[in-house]
N, C-alpha and C positions, 0 to 999 in steps of 0.2 A: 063722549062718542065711543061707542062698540067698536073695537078695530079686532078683527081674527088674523091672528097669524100665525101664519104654519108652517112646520120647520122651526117652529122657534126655541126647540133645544138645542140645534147646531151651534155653529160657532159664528158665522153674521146676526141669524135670527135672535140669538140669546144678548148678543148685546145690542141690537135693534131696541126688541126688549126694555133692555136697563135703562138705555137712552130716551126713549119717550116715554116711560116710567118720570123719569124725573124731569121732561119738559114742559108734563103734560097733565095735570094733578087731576082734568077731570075727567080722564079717559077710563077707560076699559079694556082690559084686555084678553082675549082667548086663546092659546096657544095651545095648537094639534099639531101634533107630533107622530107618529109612528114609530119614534126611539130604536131608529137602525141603530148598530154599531159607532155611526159618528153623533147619535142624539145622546144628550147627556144631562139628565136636570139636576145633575151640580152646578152645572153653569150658573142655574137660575137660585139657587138655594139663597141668596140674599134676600130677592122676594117673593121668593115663594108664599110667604106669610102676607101680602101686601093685597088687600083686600079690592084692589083694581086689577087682580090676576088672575087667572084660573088656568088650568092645565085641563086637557083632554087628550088622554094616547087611543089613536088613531091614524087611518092611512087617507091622504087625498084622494085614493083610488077610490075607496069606499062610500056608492053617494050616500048612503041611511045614514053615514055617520057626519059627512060633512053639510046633508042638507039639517041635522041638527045643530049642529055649533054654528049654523050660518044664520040662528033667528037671531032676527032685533041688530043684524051686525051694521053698519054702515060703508067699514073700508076693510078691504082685505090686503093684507102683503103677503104674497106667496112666498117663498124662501125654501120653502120644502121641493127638497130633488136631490137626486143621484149625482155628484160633484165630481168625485175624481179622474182626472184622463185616463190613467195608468189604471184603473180598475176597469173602465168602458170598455179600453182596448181588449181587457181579457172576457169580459162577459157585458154584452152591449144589452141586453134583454131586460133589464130593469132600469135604464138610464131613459130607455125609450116609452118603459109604462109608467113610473111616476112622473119625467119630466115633461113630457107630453098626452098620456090619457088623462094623468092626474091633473095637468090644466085644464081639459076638457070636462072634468068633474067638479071642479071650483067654482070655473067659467058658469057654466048651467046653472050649478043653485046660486053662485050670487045674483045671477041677472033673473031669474026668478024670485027671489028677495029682495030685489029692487036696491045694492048695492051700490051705492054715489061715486064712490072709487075702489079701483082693483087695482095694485100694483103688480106688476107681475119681475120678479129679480133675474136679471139674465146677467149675461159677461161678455168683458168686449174679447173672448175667443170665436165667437159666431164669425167677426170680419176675417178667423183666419191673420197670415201672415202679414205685418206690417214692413216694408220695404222702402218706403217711403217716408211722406209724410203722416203725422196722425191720423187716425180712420173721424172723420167727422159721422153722426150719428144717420148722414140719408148715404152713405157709401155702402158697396152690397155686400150681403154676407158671404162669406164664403169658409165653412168649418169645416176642420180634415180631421176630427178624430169624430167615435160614436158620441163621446158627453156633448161638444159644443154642436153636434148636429142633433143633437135631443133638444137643445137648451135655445138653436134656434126655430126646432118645430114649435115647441111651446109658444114661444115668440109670434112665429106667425099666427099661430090659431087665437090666440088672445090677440091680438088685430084685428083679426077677420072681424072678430066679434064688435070690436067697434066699429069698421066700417059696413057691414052685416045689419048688424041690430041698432045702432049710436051706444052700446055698454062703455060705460068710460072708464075704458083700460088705461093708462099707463105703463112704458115700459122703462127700463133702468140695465144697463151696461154694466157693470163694474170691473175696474183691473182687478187685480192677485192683490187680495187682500191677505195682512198681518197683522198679529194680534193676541191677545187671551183667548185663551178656552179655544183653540181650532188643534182640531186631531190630527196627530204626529204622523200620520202619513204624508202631511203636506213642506213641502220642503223645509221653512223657513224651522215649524217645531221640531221636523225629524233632524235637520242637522243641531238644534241647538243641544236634544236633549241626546244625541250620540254623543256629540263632543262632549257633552259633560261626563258622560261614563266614558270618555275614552273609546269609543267606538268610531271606526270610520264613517265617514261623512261619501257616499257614493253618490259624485254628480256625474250628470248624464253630460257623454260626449265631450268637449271640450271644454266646455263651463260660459261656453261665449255669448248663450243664448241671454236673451234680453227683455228686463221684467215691468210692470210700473208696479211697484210694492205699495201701494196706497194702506195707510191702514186702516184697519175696521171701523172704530170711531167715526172717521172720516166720510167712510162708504155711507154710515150707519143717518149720518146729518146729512148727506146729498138725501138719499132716500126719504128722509122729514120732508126738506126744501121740497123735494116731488112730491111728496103727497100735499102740502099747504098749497103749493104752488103751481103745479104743473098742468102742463095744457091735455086733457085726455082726449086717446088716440093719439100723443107724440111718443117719443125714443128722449133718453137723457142717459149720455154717458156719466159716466161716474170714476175720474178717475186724477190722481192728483197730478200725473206726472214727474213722478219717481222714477224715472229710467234707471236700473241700476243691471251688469251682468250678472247673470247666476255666480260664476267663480269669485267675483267680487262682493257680494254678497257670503259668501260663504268663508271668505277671508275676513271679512269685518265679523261675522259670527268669532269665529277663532280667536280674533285681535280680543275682542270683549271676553271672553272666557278664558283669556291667560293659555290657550292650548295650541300646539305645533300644528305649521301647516302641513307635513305629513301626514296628518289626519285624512283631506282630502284624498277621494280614489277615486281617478276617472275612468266610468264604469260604461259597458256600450249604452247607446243613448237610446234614447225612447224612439218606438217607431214615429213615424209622421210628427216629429218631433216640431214645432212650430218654434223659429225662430225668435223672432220678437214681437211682440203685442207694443202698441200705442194707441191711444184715441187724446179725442179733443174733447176736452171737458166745458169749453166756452160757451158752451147752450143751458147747460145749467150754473153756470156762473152768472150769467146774464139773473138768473135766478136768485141771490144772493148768498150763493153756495163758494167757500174755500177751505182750502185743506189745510189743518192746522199741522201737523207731523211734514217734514221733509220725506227724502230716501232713506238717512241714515238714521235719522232721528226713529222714523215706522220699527224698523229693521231691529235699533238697538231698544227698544220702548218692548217689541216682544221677546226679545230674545232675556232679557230682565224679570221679565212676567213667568217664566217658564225654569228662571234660576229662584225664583221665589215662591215658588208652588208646586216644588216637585210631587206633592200626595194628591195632585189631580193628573199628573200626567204618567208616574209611574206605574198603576195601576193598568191605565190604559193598553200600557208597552207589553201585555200581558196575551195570551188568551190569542183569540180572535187576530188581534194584532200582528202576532209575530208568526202565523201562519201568512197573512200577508206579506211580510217582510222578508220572509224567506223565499217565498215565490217570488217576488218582483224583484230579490237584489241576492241571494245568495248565490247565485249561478254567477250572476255579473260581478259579483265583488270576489268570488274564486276564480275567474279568468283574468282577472286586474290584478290578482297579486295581493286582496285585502283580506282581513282575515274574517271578517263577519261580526 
């Protein structure tokens, strides 16, 4: 089977990738990319040479190019889009064109290519703050930053289409995923790989907020289970129920790296800073989906990955990088008293 999938130099899509690579011996794969800043084909450099792969850098936006990588395909996984909260909030304008025009580009040529299945990757930030109990996958959305209100445009319009046309979309939730190869602006890398140089660790606001740290792998085999499995036109959370708090979380970073909780600087918090996320992952369980990694196991499993591969992430910390780094936390880590 032809499977395209885009985004798949990120850090979900790349190890999507690896994992049905070796599930799946008589597959195909096509992987378009646009290699923003978080696309990286070192991720992939293992099989790069594996003659069930091919690479095409390209934008979902783009239909010439995606209605050619889309002949002969049968399943698409989207994974390509605009991710970070803390960048949306500063410039919302491309979360809104890849994550939403760019499913409106997908959407058309697959269902013009007569595509069997379309996954489409969302996150369970669309439901907004959890307060209660877990968000089950017919509970309504509700996203307070620009990314999760991109991520649940997308979402609807890939709906429409199946109730629209019958295109048999599928959609996928996932928590805060952890892991290899994901770019150190996202907490779990940016604290490992400060604390290893010694650099403050600036968490937002209290540290009290509340995560499910599922890791990748994990997200990576839910997402299989839906495509082998899954009923098109339904929602399937994706998430292991790792509750863990940020502060605590960032203490267990510290514990494992032998480094002082001094490190920790708490920095003003993120606007519309969303307390805690939960969902219920029992509709794809029902599926024969379980999550192998616990909270701490996820947690210390990358945080390990990232002491053992500093020549993929070093680099990164470079450049482009640290113009970010400086906007989003050097103002906050000089009013806290860190030193940057």
């Amino acid at each position: 089977m032809k499977i395209l999938v885009t985004g798949g130099a990120g850090f979900i899509g790349s190890n999507f990738i690896r994992l049905y690579l070796s599930h799946h011996s008589d597959c195909e794969i096509v992987n378009l990319d646009k290699l923003t800043y978080a696309g990286n084909l070192e991720n992939l450099r293992d099989v790069e040479n594996d003659p069930r792969y091919s690479f095409v850098k390209g934008d979902i936006c783009d239909s010439d190019v995606v209605g050619d990588v889309m002949q002969g395909v049968r399943a698409v996984v989207n994974f390509a889009a605009e991710t970070h909260v803390d960048r949306s909030i500063g410039d919302p304008s491309g979360f809104l064109r890849t994550d939403i025009f760019g499913v409106h580009v997908l959407l058309e040529a697959a269902r013009e290519h007569g595509v069997e299945r379309f996954v489409q990757i969302s996150t369970d930030e669309v439901y907004g703050v959890t307060t209660g109990e877990p968000f089950t996958e017919d509970a309504p959305m509700n996203p307070r930053n620009p990314y999760s209100a991109s991520k649940a445009g997308g979402e609807l319009l890939a709906h429409s289409y199946f109730t629209t046309y019958g295109f048999p979309v599928l959609i996928t939730r996932g928590a805060n995923n952890v892991g290899p190869n994901q770019y150190p602006e996202k907490v779990i890398p940016l604290f490992t790989t400060n604390a290893i140089e010694d650099k403050p660790l600036p968490l937002y606001g209290s540290g009290e907020q509340e995560r499910d740290y599922t890791h990748v792998l994990d997200h990576c085999t839910g997402i299989e289970c839906v495509m082998d499995g899954g009923e098109p036109g339904a929602t399937y959370n994706i998430g292991a129920g790792n509750h863990m708090k940020n502060i605590d979380m960032a203490r267990l970073i510290l514990r494992e790296l032998g480094k002082p909780e001094e490190l920790i600087v708490h920095v003003e918090d993120r606007e519309g800073h969303d307390f805690r996320y939960a969902i219920d992952s029992t509709k794809l369980r029902a599926l024969g989906w379980e999550p192998s990694f616990d909270a701490e196991g996820a947690v210390l499993s990358a945080v390990r990955w990232y002491v053992e591969n500093p020549g993929w992430w070093q680099p990164i910390k470079s450049g482009e990088f640290l113009e970010y780094y400086e906007k989003q936390y050097g103002k906050r880590l000089e009013e806290a008293g860190g030193t940057g």
